[in-house]
Residue frames as qw, qx, qy, qz and C-alpha x, y, z in Angstrom:
[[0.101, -0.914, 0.103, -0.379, -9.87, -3.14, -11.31],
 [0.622, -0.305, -0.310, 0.651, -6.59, -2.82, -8.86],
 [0.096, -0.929, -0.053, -0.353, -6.88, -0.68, -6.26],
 [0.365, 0.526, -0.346, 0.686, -3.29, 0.85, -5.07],
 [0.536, -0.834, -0.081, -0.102, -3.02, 1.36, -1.25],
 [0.086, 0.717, -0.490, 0.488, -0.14, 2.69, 1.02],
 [0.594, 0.056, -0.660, 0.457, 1.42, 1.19, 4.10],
 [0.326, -0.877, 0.067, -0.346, 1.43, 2.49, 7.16],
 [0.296, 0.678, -0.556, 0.378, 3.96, 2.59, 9.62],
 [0.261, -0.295, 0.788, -0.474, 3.18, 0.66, 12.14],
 [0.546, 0.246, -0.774, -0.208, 2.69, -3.01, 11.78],
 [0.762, -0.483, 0.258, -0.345, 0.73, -5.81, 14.01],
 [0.004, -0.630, 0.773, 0.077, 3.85, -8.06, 15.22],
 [0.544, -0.121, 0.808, -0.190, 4.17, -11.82, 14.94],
 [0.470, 0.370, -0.506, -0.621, 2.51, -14.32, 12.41],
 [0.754, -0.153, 0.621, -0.147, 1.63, -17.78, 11.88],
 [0.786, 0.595, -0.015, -0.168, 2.23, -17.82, 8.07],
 [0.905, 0.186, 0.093, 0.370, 5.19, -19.45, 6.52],
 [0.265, -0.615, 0.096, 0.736, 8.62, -17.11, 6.17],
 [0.276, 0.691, -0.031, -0.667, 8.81, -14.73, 3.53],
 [0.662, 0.294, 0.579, 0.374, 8.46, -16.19, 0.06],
 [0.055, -0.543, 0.259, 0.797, 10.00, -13.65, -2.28],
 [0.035, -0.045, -0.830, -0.555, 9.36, -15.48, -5.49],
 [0.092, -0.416, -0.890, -0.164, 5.73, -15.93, -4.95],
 [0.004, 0.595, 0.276, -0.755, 4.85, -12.71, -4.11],
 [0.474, 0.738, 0.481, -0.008, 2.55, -10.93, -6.65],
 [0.346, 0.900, -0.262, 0.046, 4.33, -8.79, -9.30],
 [0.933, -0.075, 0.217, 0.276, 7.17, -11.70, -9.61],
 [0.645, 0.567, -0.022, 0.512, 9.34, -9.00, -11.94],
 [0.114, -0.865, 0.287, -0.395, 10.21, -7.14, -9.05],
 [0.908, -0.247, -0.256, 0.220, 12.44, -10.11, -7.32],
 [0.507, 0.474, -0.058, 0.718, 15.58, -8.41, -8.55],
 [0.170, -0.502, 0.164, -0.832, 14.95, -4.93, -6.45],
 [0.834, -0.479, 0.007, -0.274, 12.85, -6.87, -3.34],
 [0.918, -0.011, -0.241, 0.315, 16.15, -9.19, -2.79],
 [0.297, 0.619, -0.227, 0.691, 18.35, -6.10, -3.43],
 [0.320, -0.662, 0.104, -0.670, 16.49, -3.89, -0.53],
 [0.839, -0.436, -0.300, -0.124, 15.60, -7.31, 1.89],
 [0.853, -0.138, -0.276, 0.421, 19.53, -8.00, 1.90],
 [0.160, 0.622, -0.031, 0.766, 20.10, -4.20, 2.64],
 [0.605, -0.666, 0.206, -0.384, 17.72, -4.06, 5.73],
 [0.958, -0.188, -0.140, 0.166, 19.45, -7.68, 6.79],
 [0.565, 0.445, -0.189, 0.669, 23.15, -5.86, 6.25],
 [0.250, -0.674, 0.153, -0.678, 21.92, -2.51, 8.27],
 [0.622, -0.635, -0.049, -0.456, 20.75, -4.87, 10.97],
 [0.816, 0.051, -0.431, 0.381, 23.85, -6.55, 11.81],
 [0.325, -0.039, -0.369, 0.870, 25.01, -3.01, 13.95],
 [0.093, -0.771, -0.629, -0.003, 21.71, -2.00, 15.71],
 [0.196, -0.553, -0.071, 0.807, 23.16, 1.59, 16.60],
 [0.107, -0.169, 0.599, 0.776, 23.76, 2.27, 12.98],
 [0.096, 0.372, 0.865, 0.322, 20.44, 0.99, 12.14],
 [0.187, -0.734, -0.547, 0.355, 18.52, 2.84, 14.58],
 [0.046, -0.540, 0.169, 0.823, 20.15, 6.29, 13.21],
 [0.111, -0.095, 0.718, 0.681, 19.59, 5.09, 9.76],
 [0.181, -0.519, -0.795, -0.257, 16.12, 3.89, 10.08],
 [0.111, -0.541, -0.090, -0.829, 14.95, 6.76, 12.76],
 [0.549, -0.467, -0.662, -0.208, 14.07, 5.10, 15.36],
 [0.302, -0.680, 0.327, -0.583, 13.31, 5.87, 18.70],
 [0.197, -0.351, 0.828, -0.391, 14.40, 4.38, 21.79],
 [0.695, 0.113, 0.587, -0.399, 10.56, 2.45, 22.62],
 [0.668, 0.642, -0.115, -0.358, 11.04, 1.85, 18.56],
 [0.219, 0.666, -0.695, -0.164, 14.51, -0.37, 18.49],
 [0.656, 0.000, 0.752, -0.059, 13.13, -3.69, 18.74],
 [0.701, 0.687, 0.057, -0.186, 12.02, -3.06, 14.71],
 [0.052, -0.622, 0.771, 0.128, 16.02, -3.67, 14.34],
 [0.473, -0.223, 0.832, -0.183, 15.02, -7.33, 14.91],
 [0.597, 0.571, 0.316, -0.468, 12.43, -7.14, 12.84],
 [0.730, 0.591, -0.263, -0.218, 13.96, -6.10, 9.80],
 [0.084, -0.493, 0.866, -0.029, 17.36, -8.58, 10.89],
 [0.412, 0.110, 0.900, -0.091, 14.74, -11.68, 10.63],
 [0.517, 0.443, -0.038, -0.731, 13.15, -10.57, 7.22],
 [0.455, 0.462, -0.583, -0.489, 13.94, -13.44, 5.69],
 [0.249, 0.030, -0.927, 0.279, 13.18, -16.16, 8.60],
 [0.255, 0.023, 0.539, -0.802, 10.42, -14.66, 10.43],
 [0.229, 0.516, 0.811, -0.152, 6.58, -15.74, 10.42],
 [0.188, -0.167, -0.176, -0.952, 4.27, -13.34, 8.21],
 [0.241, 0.638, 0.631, -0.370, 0.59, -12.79, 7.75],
 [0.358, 0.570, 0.508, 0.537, -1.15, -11.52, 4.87],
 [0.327, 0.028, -0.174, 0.928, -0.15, -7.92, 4.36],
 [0.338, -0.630, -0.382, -0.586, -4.13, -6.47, 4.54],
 [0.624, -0.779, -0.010, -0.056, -3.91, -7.37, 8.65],
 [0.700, -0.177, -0.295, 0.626, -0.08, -7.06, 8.88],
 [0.127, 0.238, -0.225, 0.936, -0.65, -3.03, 9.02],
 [0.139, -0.573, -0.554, 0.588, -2.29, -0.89, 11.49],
 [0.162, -0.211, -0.085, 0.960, -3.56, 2.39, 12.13],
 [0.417, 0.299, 0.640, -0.572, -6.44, 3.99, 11.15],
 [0.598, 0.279, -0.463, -0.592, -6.88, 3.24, 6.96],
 [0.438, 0.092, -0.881, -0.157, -6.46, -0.40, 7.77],
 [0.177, 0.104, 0.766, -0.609, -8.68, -0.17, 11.14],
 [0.477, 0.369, 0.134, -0.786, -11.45, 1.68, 9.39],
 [0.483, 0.169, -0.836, -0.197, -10.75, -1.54, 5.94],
 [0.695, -0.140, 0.292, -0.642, -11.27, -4.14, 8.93],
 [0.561, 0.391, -0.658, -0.315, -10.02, -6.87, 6.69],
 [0.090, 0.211, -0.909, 0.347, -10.14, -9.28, 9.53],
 [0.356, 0.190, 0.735, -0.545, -13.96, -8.95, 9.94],
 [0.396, 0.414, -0.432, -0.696, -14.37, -9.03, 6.94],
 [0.912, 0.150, 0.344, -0.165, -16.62, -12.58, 5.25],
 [0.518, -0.175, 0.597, 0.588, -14.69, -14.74, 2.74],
 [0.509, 0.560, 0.357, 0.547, -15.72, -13.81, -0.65],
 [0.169, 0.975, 0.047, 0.138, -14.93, -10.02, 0.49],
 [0.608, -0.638, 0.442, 0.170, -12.00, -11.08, 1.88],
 [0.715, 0.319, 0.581, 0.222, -11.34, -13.00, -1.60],
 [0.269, 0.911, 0.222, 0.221, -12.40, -9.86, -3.70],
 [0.293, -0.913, 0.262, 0.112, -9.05, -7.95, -1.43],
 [0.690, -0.208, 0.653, 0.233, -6.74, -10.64, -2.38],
 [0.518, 0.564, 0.467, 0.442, -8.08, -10.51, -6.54],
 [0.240, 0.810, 0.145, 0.515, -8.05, -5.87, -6.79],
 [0.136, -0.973, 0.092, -0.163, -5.97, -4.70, -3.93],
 [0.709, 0.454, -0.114, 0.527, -2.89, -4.05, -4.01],
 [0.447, -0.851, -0.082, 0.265, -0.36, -2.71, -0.63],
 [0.516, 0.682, -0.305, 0.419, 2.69, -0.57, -1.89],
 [0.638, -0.763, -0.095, 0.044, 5.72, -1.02, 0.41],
 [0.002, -0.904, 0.413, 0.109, 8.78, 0.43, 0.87],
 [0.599, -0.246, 0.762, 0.008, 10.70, -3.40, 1.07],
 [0.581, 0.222, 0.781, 0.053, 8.57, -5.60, -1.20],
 [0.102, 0.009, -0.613, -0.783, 7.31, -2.91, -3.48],
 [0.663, -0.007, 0.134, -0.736, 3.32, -3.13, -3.92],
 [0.084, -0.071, 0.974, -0.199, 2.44, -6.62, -2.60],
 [0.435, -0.395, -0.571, -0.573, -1.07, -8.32, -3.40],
 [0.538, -0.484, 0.162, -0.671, -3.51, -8.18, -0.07],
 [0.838, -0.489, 0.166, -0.178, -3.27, -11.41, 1.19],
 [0.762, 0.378, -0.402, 0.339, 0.33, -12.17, -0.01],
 [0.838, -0.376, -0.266, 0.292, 2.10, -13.34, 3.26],
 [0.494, 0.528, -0.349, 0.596, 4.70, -10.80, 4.86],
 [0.490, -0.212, -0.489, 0.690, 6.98, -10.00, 8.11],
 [0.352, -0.839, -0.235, 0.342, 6.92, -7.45, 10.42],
 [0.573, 0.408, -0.068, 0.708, 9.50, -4.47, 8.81],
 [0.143, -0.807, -0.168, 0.547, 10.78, -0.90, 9.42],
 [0.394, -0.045, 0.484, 0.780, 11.56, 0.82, 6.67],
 [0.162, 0.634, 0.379, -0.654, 9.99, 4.08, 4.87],
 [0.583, 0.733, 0.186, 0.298, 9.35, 5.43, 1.50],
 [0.250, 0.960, -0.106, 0.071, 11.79, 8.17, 2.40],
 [0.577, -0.619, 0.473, 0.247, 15.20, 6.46, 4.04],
 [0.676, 0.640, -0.364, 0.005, 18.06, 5.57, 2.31],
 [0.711, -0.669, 0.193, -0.099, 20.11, 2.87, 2.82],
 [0.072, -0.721, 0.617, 0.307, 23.75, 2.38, 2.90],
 [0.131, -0.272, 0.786, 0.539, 25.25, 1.05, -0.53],
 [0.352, 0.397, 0.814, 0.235, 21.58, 0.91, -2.34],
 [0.122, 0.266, 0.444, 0.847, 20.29, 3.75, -4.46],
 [0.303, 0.070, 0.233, -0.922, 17.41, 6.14, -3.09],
 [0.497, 0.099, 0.858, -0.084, 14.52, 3.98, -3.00],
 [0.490, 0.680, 0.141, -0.527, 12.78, 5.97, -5.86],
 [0.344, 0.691, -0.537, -0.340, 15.28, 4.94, -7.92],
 [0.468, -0.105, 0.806, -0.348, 15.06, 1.75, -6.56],
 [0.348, 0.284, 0.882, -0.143, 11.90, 1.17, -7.96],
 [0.345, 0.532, -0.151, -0.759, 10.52, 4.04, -9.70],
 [0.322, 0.576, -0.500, -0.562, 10.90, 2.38, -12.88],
 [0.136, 0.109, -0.982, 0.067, 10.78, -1.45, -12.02],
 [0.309, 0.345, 0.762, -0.453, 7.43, -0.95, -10.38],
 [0.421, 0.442, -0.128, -0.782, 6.04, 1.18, -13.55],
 [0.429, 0.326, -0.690, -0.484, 6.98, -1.57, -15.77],
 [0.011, -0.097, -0.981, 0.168, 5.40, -4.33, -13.58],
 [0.389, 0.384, 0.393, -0.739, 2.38, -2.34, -13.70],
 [0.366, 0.531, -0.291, -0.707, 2.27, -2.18, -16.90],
 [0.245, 0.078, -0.959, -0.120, 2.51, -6.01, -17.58],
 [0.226, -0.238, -0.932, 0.156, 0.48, -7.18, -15.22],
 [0.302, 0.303, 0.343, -0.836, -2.20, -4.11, -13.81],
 [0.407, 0.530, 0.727, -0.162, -5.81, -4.50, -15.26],
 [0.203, 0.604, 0.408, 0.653, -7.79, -2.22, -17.44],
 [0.026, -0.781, -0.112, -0.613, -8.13, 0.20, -14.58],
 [0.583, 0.088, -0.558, 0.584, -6.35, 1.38, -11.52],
 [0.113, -0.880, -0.133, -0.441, -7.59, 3.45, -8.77],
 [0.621, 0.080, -0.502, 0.597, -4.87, 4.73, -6.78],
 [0.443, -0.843, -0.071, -0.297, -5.30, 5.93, -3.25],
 [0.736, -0.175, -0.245, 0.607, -1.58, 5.56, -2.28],
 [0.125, -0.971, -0.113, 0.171, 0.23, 8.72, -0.99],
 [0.315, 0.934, -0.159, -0.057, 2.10, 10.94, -2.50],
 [0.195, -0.583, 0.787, 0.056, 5.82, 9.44, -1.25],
 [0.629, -0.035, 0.765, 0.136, 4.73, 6.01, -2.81],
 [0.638, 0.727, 0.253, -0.025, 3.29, 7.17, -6.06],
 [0.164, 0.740, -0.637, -0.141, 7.08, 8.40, -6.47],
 [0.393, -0.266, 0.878, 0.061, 8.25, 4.52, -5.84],
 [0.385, 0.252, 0.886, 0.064, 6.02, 3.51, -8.35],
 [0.312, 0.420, 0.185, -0.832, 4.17, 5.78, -10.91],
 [0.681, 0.201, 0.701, 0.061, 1.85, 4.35, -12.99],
 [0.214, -0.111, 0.582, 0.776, 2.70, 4.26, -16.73],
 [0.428, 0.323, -0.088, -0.839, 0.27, 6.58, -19.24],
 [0.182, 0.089, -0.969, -0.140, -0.28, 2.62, -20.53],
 [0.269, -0.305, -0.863, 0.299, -2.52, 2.15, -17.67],
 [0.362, -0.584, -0.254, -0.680, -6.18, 3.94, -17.41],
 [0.466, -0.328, -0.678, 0.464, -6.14, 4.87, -13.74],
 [0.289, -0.768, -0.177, -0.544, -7.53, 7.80, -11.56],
 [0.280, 0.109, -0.600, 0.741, -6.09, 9.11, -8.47],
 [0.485, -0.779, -0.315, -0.243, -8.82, 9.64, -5.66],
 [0.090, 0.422, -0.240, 0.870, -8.03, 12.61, -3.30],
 [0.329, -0.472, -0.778, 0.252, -10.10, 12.99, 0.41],
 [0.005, 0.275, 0.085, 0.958, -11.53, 16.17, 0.33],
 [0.074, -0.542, -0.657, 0.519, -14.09, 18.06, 2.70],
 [0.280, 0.611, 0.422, 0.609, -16.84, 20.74, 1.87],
 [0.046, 0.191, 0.494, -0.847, -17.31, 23.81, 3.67],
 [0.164, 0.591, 0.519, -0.595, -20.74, 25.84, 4.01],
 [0.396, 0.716, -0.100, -0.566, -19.89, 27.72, 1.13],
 [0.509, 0.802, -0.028, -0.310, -19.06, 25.38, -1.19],
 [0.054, -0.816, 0.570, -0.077, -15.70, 25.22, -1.02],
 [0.949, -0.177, -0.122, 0.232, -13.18, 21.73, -0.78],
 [0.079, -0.733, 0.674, -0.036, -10.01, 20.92, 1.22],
 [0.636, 0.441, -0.633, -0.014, -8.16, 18.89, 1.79],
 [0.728, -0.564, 0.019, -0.389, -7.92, 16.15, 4.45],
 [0.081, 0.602, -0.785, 0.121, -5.12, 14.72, 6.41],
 [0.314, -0.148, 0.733, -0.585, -5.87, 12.54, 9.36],
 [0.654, 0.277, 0.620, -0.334, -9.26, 11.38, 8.20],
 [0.412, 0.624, -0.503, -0.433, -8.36, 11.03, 4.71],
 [0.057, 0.232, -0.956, 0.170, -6.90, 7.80, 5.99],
 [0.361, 0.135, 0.733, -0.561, -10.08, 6.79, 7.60],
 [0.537, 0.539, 0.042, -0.647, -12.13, 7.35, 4.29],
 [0.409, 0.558, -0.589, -0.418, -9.99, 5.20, 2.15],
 [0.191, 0.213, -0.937, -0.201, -10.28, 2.58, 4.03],
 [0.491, 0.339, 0.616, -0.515, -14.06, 2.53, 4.58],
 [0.361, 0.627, -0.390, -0.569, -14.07, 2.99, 0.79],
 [0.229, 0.404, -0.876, -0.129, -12.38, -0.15, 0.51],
 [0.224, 0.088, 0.930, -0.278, -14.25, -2.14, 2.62],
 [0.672, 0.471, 0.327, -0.469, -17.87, -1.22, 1.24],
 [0.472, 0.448, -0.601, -0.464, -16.02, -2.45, -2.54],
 [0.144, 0.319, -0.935, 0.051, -15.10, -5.26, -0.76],
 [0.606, 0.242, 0.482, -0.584, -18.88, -5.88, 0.66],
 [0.585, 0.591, -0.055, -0.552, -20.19, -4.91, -2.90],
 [0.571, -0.121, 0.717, 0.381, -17.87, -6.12, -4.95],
 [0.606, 0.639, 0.252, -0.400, -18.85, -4.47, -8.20],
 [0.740, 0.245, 0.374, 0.503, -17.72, -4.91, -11.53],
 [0.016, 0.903, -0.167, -0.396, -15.51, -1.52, -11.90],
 [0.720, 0.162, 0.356, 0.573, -13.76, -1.46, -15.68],
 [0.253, 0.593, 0.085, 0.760, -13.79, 2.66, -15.87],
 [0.116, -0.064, -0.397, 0.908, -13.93, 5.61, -13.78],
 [0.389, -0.231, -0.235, -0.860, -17.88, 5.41, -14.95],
 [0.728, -0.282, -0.624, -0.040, -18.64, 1.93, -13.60],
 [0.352, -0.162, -0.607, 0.694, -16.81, 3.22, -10.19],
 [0.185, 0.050, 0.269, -0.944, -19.36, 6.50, -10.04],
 [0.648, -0.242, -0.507, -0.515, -22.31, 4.54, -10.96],
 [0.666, -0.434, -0.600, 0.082, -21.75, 2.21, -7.61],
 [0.336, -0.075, -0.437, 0.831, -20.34, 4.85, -5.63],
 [0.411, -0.225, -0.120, -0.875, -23.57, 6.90, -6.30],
 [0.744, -0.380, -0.352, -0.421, -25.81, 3.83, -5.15],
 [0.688, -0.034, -0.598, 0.410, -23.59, 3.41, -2.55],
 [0.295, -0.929, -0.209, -0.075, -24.05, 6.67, -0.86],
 [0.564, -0.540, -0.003, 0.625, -20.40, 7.92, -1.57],
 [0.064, -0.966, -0.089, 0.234, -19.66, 11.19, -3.05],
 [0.718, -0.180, 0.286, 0.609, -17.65, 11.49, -5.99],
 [0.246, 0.931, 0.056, -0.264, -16.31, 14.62, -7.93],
 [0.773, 0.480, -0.069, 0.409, -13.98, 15.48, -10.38],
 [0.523, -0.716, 0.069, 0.456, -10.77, 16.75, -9.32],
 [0.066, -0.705, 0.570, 0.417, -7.67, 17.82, -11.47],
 [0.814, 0.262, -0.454, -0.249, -6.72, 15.92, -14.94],
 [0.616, 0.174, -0.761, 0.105, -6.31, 12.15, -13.51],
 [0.002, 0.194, -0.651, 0.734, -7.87, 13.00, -10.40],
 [0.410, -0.619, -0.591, -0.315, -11.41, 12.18, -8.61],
 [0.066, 0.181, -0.732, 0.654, -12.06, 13.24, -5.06],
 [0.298, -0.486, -0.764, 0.302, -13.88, 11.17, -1.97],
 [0.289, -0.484, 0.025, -0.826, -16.27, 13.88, -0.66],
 [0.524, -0.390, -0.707, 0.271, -16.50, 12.90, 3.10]]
C-alpha cells in the first residue's frame, strides 16, 4: 500500500541532512520536471520584490525568498518532520519508534508542489511554493506535472493507493485508472444521521490515521484489508461516492 499525503504550507526551518539530492529522490522519472520547477524558484529568487508578489508573500513571510534561492545548497530533513501544522502534528512522525518510522518511509508518500510527491523520509529544504502559483517562463504547475506524476505512479505505485491528498494536488498528479486506489474523505455525523464535510479537523484525522497505520502496520493490499483493520482499530469507515471511502470522525 502507498498512502498519498499533501503538504502543508508551513515548513519547520533548518536541517542537518545533506543538500538536496534530486536524483535520489523517490519517483526518479520525475527529475526532468523537479529540475525544471527547482531552477524556476532559484531564477524568481534572484529579485526578492518580484518573488514576494509572485509567490504571495507577506511582509513577516519574505525570508521564504531565501529559502527557495538556497534550494539547491541548503540542509534538508526528511520531508515527514520538514512540514508543520496540524495533519503532520496530529502524524507525530518524530515520536514516532523505528520500525513505525520505517513503515512511513516504505507506504507514504508527501505530494509537493517543487519535488512532486516525495517518499517520507526522502531528505528536503525548507520551500515556498503552492499547488496554485505560477511561475514566470514554466507552464501552470498542473501541467507541469499532471501527466509526469500519473505516469510515475503508474510504474512504480503498489497494488493499492489510498489517497488523502487535497483536492489542488490530486490535480498535480491524478492517479491513472491502472492503479486500484480509493480516495478517503473526513466526514462528520449529525444526530440525524446525516454527513458533512470537514475542513479544519479533516487535517487532524488524517494524520492520526496515519500514525495508528504506522503503530499497526498492517498488511493493506485492498480497500477490504484497510476496513478489516480500521474496524479493529476503532476507526469508522463508510462508503462514499464511486472511488471514494470516508473517515467518520
Amino acid at each position: 500500500m502507498l498512502v498519498l499525503l499533501p503538504p502543508s504550507e508551513t515548513k519547520r526551518p533548518g536541517g542537518d541532512g545533506p543538500p538536496l539530492d534530486v536524483a535520489g529522490l523517490t519517483f526518479p522519472t520525475l527529475r526532468a520536471p523537479r529540475d525544471a520547477i527547482l531552477d524556476a524558484l532559484i531564477a524568481l529568487s534572484a529579485d526578492a520584490e518580484n518573488a514576494a508578489r509572485v509567490l504571495k508573500l507577506s511582509a513577516k513571510r519574505r525570508h521564504e525568498v531565501g529559502d527557495n534561492a538556497a534550494l539547491r545548497t541548503a540542509a534538508t530533513t526528511p520531508a515527514i518532520e520538514r512540514y508543520t501544522g496540524v495533519l503532520f502534528d496530529a502524524l507525530g512522525a518524530a515520536t514516532l519508534d523505528a520500525d513505525a518510522r520505517s513503515w512511513l518511509g516504505a507506504h507514504v508518500a508527501i505530494h509537493s508542489a517543487p519535488f512532486g510527491p516525495v517518499g517520507a523520509l526522502d531528505g528536503i529544504p525548507a520551500y515556498r511554493l503552492a499547488a496554485g502559483t505560477s511561475l514566470p517562463g514554466v507552464p501552470v504547475l498542473r501541467r507541469v506535472w499532471a501527466d509526469a506524476v500519473g505516469s510515475a505512479f503508474a510504474q512504480a505505485a503498489p497494488g493499492f493507493v489510498l489517497d488523502l491528498r487535497s483536492e489542488a494536488y490530486v490535480a498535480l498528479g491524478p492517479l491513472p485508472s491502472s492503479v486500484r486506489s480509493v480516495y478517503v474523505r473526513v466526514v462528520t455525523e449529525t444526530e440525524k444521521g446525516a454527513v458533512r464535510a470537514l475542513n479544519h479537523f479533516n487535517k487532524h484525522a488524517k494524520g492520526a490515521f496515519v500514525r495508528a497505520l504506522a503503530r499497526d502496520r498492517p498488511t493493506v493490499e485492498g480497500l477490504a484489508d484497510l476496513r478489516a483493520w480500521a474496524d479493529s482499530a476503532g476507526w469508522r469507515l463508510i462508503d462514499g461516492h464511486e472511488g471514494e471511502i470516508a473517515l467518520v470522525v
